[in-house]
C-alpha positions in Angstrom: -27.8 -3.1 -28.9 -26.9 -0.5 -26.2 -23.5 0.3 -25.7 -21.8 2.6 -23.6 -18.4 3.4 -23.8 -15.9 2.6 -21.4 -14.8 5.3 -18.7 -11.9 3.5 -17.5 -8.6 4.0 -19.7 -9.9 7.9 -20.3 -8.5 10.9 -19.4 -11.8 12.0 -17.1 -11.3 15.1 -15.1 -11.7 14.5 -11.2 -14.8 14.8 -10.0 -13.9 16.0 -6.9 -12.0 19.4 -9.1 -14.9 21.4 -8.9 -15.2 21.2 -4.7 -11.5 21.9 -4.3 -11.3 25.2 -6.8 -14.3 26.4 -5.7 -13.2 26.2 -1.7 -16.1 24.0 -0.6 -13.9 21.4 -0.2 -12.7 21.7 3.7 -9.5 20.2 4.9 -8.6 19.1 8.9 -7.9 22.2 10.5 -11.3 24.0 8.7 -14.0 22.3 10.1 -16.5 24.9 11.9 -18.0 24.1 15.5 -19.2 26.2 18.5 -17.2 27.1 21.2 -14.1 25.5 19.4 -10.9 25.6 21.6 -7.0 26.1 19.6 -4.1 23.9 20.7 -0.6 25.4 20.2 2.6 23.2 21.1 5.0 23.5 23.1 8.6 22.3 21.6 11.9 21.2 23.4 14.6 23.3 22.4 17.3 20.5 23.5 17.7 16.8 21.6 18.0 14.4 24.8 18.1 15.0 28.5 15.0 15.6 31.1 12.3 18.2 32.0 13.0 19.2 35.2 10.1 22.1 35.9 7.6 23.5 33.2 6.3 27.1 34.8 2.8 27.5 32.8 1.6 30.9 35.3 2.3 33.3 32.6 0.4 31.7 29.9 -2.5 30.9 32.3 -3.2 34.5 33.6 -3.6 35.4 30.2 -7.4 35.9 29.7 -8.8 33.3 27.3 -5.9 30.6 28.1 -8.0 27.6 29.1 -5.6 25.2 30.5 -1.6 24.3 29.6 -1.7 20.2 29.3 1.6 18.6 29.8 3.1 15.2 30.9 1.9 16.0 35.1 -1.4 17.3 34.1 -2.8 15.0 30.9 -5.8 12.7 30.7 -4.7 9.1 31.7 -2.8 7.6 28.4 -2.1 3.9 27.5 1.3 2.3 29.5 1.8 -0.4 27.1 4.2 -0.4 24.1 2.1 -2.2 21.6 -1.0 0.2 22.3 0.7 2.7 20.5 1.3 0.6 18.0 -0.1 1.5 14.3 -0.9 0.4 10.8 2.6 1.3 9.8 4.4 1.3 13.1 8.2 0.2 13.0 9.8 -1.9 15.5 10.5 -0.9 19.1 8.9 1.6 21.3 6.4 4.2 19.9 6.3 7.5 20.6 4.1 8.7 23.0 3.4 12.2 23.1 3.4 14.1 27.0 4.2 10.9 28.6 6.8 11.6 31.0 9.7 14.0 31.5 12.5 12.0 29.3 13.2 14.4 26.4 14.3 12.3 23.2 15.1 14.5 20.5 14.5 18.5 19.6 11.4 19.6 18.5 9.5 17.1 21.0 5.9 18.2 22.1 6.0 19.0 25.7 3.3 20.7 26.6 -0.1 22.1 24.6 -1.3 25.8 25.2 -5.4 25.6 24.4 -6.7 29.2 24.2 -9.7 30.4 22.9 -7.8 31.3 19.1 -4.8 30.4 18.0 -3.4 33.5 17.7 -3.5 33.9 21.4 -2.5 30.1 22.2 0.8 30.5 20.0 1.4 33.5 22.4 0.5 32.0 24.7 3.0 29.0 24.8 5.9 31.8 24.2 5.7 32.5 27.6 5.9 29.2 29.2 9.2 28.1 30.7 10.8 24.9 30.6 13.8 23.7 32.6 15.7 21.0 31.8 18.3 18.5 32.3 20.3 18.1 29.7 22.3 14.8 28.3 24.8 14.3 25.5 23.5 13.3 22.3 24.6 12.5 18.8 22.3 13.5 15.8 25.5 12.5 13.1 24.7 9.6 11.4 28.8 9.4 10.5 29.8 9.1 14.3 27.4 6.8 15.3 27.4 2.8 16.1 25.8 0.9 13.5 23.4 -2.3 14.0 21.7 -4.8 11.4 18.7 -3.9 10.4 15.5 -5.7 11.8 14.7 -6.2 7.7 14.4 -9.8 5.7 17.0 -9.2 3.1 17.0 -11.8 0.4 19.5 -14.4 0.8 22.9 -13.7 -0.8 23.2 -15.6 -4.5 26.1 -17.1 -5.5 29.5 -15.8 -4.0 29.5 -12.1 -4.3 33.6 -12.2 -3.8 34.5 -14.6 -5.4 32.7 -13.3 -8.5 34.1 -9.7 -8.0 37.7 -10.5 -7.6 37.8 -12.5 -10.7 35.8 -9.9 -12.9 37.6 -7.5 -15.5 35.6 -4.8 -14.5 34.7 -3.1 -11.4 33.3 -0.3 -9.8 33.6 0.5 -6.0 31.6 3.9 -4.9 29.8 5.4 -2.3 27.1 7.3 -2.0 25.5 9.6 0.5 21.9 10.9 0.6 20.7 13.2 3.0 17.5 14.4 5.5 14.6 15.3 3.6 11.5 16.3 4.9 7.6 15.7 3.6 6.6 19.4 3.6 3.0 18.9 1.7 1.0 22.0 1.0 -1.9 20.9 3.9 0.4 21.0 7.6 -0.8 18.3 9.8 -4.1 19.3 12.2 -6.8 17.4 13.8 -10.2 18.9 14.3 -12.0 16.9 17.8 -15.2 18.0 17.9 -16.7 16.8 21.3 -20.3 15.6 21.1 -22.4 14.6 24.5 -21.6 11.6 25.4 -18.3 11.9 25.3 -18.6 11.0 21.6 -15.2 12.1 19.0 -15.8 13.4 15.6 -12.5 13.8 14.2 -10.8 15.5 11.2 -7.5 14.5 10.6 -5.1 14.9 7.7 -4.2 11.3 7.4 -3.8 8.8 5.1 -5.9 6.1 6.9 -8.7 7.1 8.8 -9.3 3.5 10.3 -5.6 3.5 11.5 -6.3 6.8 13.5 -9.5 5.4 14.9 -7.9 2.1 16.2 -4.5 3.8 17.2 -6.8 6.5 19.4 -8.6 3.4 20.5 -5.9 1.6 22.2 -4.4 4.9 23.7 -6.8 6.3 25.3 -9.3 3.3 25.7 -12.1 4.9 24.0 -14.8 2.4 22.4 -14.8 2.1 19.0 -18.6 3.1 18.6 -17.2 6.8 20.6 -14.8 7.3 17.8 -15.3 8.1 13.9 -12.6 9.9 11.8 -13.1 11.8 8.7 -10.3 12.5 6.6 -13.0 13.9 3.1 -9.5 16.2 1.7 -6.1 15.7 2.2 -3.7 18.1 0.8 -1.0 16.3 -0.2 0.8 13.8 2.7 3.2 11.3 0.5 3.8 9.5 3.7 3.5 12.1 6.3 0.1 11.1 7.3 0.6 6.9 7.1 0.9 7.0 10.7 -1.1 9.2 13.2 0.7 12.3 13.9 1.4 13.7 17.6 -1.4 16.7 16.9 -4.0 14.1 17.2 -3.4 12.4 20.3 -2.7 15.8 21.8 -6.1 17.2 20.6 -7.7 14.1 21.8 -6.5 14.7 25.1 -7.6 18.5 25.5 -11.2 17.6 24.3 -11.4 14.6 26.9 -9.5 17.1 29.6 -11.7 20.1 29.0 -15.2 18.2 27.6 -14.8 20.6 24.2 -13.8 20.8 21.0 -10.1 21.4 19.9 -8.4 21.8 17.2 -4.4 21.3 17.1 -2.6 22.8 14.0 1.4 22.3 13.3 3.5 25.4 12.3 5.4 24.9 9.2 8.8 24.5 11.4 7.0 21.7 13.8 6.2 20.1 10.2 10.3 19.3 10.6 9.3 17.4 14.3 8.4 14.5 13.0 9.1 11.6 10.2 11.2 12.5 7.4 13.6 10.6 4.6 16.5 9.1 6.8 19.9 10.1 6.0 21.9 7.2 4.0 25.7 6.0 3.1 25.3 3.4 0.2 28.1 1.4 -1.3 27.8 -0.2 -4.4 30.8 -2.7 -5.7 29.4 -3.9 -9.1 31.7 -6.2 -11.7 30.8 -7.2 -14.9 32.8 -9.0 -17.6 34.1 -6.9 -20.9 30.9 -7.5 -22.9 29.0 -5.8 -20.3 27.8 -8.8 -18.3 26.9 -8.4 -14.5 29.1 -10.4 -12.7 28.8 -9.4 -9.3 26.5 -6.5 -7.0 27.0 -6.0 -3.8 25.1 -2.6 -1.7 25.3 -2.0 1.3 23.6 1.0 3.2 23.5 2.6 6.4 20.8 4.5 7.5 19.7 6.8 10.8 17.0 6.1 12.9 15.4 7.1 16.8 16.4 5.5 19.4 12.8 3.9 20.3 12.4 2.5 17.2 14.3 0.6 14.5 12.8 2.5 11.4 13.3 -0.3 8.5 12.6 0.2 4.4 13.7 -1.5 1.5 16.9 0.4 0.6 19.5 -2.4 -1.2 16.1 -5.1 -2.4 16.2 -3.4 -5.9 19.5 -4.3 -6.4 18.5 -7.8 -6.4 15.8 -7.8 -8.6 16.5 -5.1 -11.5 18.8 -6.9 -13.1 20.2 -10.7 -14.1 23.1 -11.3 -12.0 23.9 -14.6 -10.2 26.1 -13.3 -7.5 24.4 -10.8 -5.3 24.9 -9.6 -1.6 22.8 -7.0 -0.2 23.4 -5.3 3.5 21.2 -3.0 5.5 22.5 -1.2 8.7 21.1 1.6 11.0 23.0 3.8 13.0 20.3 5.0 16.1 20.9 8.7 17.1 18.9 11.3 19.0 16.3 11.9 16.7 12.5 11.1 15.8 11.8 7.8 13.8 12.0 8.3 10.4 9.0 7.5 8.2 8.1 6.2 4.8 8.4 9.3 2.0 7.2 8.8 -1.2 8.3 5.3 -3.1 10.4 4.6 0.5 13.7 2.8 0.1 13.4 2.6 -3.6 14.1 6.5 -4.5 17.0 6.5 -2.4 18.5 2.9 -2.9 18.4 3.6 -6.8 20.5 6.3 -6.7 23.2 3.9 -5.8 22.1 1.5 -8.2 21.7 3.0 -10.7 24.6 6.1 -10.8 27.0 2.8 -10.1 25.8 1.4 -13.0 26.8 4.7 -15.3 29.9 4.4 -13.9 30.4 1.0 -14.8 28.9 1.8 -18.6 31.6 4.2 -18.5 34.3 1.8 -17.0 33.0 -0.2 -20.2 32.9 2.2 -22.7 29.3 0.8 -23.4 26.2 2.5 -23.8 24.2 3.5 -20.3 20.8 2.5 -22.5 22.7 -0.8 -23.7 24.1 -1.8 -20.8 21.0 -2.0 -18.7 19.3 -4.2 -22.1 22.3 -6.3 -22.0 21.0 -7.1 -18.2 17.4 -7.5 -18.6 16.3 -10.0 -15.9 13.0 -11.8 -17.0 12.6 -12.5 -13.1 12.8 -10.9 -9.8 15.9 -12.7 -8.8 15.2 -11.9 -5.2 12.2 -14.4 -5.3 13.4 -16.6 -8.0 9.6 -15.8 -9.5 9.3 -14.3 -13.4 7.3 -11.0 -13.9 3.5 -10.9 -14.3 4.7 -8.5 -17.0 7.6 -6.0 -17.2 7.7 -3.9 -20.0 11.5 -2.5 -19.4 12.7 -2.8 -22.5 10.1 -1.2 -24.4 10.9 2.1 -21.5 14.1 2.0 -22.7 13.2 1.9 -26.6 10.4 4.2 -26.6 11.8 6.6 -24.2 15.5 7.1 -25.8 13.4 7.7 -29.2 11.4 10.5 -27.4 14.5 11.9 -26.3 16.7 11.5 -28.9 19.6 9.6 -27.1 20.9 8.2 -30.1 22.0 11.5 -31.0 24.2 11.7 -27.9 28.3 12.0 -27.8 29.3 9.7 -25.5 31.9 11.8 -24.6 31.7 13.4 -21.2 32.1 17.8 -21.6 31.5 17.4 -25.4 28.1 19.0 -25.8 28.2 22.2 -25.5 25.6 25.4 -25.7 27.0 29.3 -25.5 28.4 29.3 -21.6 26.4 26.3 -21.1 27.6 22.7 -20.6 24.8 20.1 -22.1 24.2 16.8 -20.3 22.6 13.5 -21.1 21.8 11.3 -18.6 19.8 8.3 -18.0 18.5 5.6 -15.1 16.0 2.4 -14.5 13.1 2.3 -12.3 11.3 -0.1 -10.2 8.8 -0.5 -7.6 6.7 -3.8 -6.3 3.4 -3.7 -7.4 1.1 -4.8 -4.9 -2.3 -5.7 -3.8 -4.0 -5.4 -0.2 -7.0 -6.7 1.4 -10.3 -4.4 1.1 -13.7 -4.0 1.0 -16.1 -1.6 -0.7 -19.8 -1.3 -0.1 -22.2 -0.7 -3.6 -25.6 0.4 -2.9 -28.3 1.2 -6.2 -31.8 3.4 -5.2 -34.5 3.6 -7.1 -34.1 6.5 -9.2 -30.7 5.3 -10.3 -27.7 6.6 -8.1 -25.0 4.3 -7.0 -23.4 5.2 -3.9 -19.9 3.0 -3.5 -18.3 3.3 -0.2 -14.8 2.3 1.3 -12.7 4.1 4.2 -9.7 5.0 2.0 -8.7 8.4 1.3 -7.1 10.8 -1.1 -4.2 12.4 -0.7 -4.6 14.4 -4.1 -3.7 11.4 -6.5 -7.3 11.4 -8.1 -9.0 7.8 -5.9 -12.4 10.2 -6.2 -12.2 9.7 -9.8 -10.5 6.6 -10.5 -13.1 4.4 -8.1 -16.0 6.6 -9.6 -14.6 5.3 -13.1 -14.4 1.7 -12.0 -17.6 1.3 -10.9 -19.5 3.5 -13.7 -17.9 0.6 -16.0 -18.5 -2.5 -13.7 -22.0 -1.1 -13.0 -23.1 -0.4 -16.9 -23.6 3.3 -15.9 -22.4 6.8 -16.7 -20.1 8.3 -14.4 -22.3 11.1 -13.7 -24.3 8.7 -11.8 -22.0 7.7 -9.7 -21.1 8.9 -6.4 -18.2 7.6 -4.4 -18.0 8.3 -0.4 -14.3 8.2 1.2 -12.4 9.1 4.3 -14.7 7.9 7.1 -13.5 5.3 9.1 -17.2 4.2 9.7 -17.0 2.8 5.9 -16.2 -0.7 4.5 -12.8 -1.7 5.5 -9.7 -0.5 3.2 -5.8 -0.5 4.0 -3.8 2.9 4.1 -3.7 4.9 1.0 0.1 4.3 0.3 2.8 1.7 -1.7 0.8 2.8 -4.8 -1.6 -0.1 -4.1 -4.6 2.2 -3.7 -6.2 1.2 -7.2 -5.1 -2.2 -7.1 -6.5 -3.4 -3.6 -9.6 -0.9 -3.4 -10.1 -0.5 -7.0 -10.5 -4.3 -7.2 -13.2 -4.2 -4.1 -15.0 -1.5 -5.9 -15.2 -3.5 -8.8 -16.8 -6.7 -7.5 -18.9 -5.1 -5.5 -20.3 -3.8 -8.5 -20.5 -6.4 -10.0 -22.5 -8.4 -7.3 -24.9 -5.3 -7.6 -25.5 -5.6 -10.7 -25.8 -9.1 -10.5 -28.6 -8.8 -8.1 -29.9 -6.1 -10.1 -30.2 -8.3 -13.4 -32.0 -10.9 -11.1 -34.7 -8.7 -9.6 -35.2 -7.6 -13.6 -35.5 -11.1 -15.1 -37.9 -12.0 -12.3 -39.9 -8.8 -12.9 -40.1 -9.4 -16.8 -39.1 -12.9 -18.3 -38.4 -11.5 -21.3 -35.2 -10.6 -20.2 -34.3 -14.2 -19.5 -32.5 -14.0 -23.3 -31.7 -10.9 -23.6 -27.4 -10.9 -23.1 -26.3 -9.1 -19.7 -23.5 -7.4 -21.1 -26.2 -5.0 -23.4 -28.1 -3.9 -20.2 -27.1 -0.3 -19.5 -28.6 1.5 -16.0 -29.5 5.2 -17.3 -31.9 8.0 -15.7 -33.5 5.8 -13.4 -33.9 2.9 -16.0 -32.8 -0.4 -16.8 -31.8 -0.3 -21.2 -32.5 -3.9 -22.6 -32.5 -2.7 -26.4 -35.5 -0.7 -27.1 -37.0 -1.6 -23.7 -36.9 0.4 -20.7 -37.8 -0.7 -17.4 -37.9 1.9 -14.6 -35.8 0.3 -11.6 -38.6 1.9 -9.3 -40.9 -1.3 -10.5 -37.5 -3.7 -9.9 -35.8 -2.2 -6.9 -37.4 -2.6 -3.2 -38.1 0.6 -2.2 -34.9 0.6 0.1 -32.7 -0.4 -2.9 -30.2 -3.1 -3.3 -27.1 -3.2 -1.9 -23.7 -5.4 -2.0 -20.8 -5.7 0.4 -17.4 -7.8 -0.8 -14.2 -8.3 1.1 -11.6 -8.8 -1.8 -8.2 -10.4 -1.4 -5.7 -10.5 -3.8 -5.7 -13.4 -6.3 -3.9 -16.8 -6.1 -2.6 -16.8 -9.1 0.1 -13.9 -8.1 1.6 -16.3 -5.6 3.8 -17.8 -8.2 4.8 -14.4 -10.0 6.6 -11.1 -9.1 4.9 -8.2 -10.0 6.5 -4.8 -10.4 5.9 -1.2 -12.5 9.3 -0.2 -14.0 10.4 2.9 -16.0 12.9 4.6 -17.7 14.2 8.1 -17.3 15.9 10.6 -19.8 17.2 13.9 -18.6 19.0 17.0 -20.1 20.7 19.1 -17.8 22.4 22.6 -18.2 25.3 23.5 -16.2 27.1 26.9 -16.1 30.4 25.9 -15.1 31.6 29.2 -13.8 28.3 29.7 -11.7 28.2 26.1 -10.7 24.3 26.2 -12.0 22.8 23.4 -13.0 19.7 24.0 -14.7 16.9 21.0 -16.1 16.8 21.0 -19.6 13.9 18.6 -20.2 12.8 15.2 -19.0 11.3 12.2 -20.3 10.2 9.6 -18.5 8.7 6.1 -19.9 6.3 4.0 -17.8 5.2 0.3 -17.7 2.4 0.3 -15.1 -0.2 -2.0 -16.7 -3.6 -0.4 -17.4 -3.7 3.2 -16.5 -7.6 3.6 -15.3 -7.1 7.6 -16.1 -4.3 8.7 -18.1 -4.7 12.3 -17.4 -4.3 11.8 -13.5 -1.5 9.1 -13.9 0.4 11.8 -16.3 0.0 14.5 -13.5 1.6 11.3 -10.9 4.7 10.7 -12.8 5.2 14.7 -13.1 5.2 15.6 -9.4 7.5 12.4 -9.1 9.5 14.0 -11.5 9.6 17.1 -9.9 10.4 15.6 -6.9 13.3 13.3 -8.2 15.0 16.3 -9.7 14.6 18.1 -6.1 16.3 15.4 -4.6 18.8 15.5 -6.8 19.4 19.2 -7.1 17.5 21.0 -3.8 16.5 19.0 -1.5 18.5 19.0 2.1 17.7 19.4 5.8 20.5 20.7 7.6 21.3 19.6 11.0 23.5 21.2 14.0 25.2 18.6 15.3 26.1 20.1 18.4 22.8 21.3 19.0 20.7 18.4 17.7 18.9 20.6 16.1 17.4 21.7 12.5 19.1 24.6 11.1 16.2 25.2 7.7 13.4 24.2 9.5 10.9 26.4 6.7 10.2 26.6 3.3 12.6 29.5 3.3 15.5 27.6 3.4 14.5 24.5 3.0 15.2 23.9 -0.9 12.6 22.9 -3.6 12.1 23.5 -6.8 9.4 26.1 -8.3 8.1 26.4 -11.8 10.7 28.6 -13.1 13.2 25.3 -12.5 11.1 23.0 -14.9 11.1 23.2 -18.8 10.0 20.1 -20.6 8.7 17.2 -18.9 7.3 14.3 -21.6 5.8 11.4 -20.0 4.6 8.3 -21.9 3.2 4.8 -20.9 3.6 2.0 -22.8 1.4 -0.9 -23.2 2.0 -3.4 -20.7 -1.2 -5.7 -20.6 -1.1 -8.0 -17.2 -4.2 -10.6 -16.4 -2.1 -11.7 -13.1 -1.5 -8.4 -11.4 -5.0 -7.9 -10.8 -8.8 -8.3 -12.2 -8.3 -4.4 -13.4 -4.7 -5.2 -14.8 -3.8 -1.9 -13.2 0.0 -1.7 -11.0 -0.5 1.8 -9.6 2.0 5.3 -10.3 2.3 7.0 -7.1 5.7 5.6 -6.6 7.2 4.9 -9.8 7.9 8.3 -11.0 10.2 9.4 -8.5 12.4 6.3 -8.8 15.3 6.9 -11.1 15.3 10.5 -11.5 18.0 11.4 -9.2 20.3 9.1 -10.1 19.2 10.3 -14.2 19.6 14.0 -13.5 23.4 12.8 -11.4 24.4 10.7 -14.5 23.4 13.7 -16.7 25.2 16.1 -14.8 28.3 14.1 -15.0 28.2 13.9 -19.0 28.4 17.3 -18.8 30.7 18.1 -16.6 33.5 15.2 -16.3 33.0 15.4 -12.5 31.1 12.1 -11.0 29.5 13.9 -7.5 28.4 11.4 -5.3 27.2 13.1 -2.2 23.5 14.4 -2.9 21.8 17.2 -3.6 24.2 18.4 -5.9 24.4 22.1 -4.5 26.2 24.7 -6.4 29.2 24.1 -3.9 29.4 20.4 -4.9 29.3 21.2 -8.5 31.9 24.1 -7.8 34.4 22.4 -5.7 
């Protein structure tokens, strides 16, 4: 019999490691082409009002400035709303970059310097003068007027008041969270390298390549066939790049303009000039009878957004669906100010709307005298009350077991300011996690040659969570082969259709294509064998193995040279998510333990150690899914410690536009981070059985690392990051 072992469910390294520590992996702004051009941007220094005159003689007698490209100058652009529409567009009016003179928040691109470097194009667009005039605006999401959001909230439950009035115990808080911003490693850039023809070849940092191609489509009327988009390396995006950034239409329009390549590269500060984490005001009013019973939940949150557009994510959802209570209310607001649109940021809506969740329900454990751990058991909900559908699986309650034995929690005083080490005050905190699991529509193209490579294509990307690896994994195992043989092509929007690489649906929806297209390969391949040689008519499929350039039937080989065509065999699927997740929910969930240090005359608060406890179905590589949940655990303790963009309100303008004063956490702010999945087999979610991470390890942490902070200190904070001032004061 020949056997192979599995690939899938190990810890493989990425096969894409090599490339990136070695440097021959090239990101957007390093692609090398003759006679390339620089793009440097020109920002508005006021947040709302008109530009009167832009003087661009200084720049332009500079030798080696080939043109200045503003709103009176630029190629012709798309007039219509709904042609700047994208994949992950939000309702109203998108942006459109060099447009007209109206001025609609600071930071706005309003003009492009292209030079012949970009050291001299940055200098360049120093010495161009803008006039303008101005208009009030607001930038406070506090003094603003407040609308219902353009979101389908579930319909209220049962009768919220009525519920809460009567209840024994309550809790009534607010919350606040504030501005963050994306910062990846990799600033935005887009490469336009202008072939004859008129033809684009474009490297973009994005997270859907097919999304730029179709968005640059529709704005500038280019056929499809003129356009391709390569997006090979990404480094790091977490939202930033779901929709197509203003340095790529701008780049666009000098190569049109000027017949030549271009290449458009953001500063770190114009990295703050575009989406980011919307500012929110939460209220949660929870009630629960004296056993611990959830009576009542009602959130309610408020959130910024631009003036064009109505920026919408699921905020107060998880309140419905966490946990078993029959009177719910949920509320969703946005206040429009004089600002960009904000944009999806890792696990969007979910990391923020658990804060309030889930540091209301530590204070109503305290309110109860009742365990944090035992209060959230006493609540499990078998089904997503929001849809009135029970789980494919959820796993919660083994999170909550396994997790508070890895940390210890039973060892915890109760008592808030009781644990205590030398100057420092000790806390243990704790929260829940959640995030919908879903599937999208993709395809994936599977193609065997003669001398045994597959080659499995789709146009989705990698942002740095490991799809290189993962997809190579899936199909080594649906193939029969070793993963060495294997070859997966991404980021090219000319490949097999796939949806944005985001919602941590990436395995689920392309993972699944990848799969059946392999399948149907091998399939075909097992066909063409058994037509070559009957004797494998018998002989069980599942004990074929395709190794250096054979076909292994148990002592047999047959050389796929005398099976194969000489062009190969090749297998296309389209592959839609299953019917039989219509009549389930489907969700990852976690639980999150954290220690926390706090010097009480310093007002530090230092991380003692983590541990967080997953339920994500079948993790395809363990080792990648670890290195998921700890950058969301880094960045849920940033958001709950560092993380803050600070605006002037009178000047409608960012104050720590760098990574100078723009808080995050470094190494030296980490000790002990344990993550552990447990075993959550699910036949509904998917074919794979696999939910996704990229989301689910930021959700909770906050609000874990808040409740923690309270045990040790007494003090409930409940305006976020928890600064030294906060903790002081």
């Amino acid at each position: 019999m020949n056997t192979l072992k599995p690939v899938s469910g190990q810890p493989m390294d990425r096969v894409d490691g090599p490339a990136k520590v070695t440097g021959q992996a090239r990101y957007a702004a390093e692609y090398p082409t003759p006679d390339l051009l620089h793009g440097s941007v020109v920002s508005s220094t006021i947040a709302r009002g008109r530009v009167r005159h832009i003087d661009c003689e200084a720049a332009l007698r500079l030798p080696g400035v080939v043109a200045v490209l503003h709103h009176q100058n630029r190629p012709k652009l798309a007039g219509e709303d709904e042609q700047y529409e994208d994949a992950d567009s939000a309702d109203g009016s998108p942006f459109r970059p060099l447009y007209n003179d109206r001025v609609l928040y600071s930071g706005q691109p309003l003009a492009l310097v292209v030079a012949d470097n970009l050291e001299l194009a940055r200098h360049a667009g120093t010495l161009v003068r803008i006039e303008y005039e101005t208009d009030a605006h607001q930038t406070d999401l506090l003094a603003g007027q407040a609308h219902p959001a353009p979101a389908e909230l579930p319909k209220p439950r049962g009768d919220f008041q009525q519920a809460y009035d009567a209840a024994k115990i309550r809790v009534d808080a607010t919350y606040s969270t504030p501005i963050e911003h994306h910062n990846p490693m990799e600033p935005h850039a887009s490469t336009v390298i202008y072939h004859p023809g008129g033809n684009l070849e474009v490297h973009d940092k994005t997270q859907g390549t097919q999304n730029c191609r179709d968005y640059l489509h529709s704005v500038f009327g280019l056929p499809k066939e003129k356009l391709r988009v390569f997006a090979a390396y990404v480094g790091g995006a977490f939202g930033s790049g779901l929709r197509p950034q203003y340095q790529l239409p701008l780049a666009v329009m000098a190569a049109l303009q000027l017949q030549r390549s271009v290449r458009v590269t953001l500063t770190r500060q114009q990295m703050f000039t575009f989406g980011y984490r919307p500012r929110t005001v939460q209220q949660l009013r929870l009630a629960a009878d004296a056993q611990g019973k959830l009576q009542a939940i009602h959130h309610a949150a408020t959130g910024q957004t631009s003036r064009f557009e109505d920026f919408t994510e699921h905020v107060v959802e998880w309140s419905g669906m966490l946990y078993q209570c029959d009177n719910v209310a949920l509320d969703y607001r946005l206040v429009p100010l004089d600002v960009y649109t904000p944009l999806d940021m890792r696990a969007p809506g979910a990391a923020l709307g658990l804060i309030g969740l889930e540091c209301a329900m530590d204070e109503l454990a305290v309110e109860l005298g009742m365990d944090p751990v035992e209060l959230r058991r006493h609540n499990f909900a078998e089904s997503n009350g929001n849809e009135g559908k029970p789980y494919s699986s959820k796993a919660l309650l083994d999170c909550y077991s396994q997790g508070a034995e890895r940390f210890g929690w039973a060892a915890r005083n109760p008592q808030p300011r009781s644990m205590r080490e030398g100057h420092e005050l000790i806390g243990w905190g704790m929260a829940g996690g959640v995030w919908e699991a879903m599937q999208m529509k993709a395809s994936a193209r599977a193609r065997l040659d003669a001398h045994g490579q597959l080659v499995v294509s789709s146009a989705t990307t990698d942002i740095g969570t490991g799809t290189y690896t993962v997809m190579t994994q899936i199909a080594a195992d649906a193939m029969g082969m070793a993963p060495g043989e294997v070859t997966f092509l991404l980021g090219d929007s000319a490949l097999p259709t796939a949806p944005l690489q985001g919602g941590s649906f990436t395995v689920s929806s392309v993972g699944s294509a990848v799969r059946q297209a392999c399948e149907v390969l091998r399939g075909k391949l097992l066909m063409a064998a058994r037509s070559c040689y009957p004797e494998l008519a018998g002989h069980p499929a599942e004990d074929m193995v395709i190794s250096g350039g054979e076909l292994h039937a148990g002592r047999r080989r047959y050389p796929l040279g005398e099976i194969l065509p000489r062009s190969g065999l090749e297998a296309k699927v389209v592959c839609e998510p299953d019917a039989r997740r219509d009549g389930y929910a489907t969700a990852t969930h976690s639980a999150v333990f954290v220690e926390v240090r706090v010097d009480e005359e310093l007002g530090t608060v230092r991380l003692g150690r983590v541990v967080s406890a997953i339920a994500a179905g079948r993790v395809i590589n363990p080792k990648m899914a670890r290195s998921q949940i700890l950058g969301g655990v880094v960045w849920g303790v940033s958001m709950a410690l560092h993380e803050e963009t600070l605006i002037d309100h009178e000047l409608g303008r960012y104050m720590n536009h760098n990574l100078a004063e723009y808080h995050i956490p470094v190494q030296a702010d980490f000790a002990d981070i344990d993550v552990l999945f447990v075993d959550e087999p699910d036949e509904i979610v998917n074919a794979l059985g696999s939910k996704g991470v990229g989301e689910i390890g930021i959700v909770g942490v906050p609000a874990a690392v808040a409740n923690a902070v309270y045990h040790a200190t007494g003090k409930r904070m409940r305006e976020f990051p928890l600064t030294i001032d906060r903790v002081l004061g």
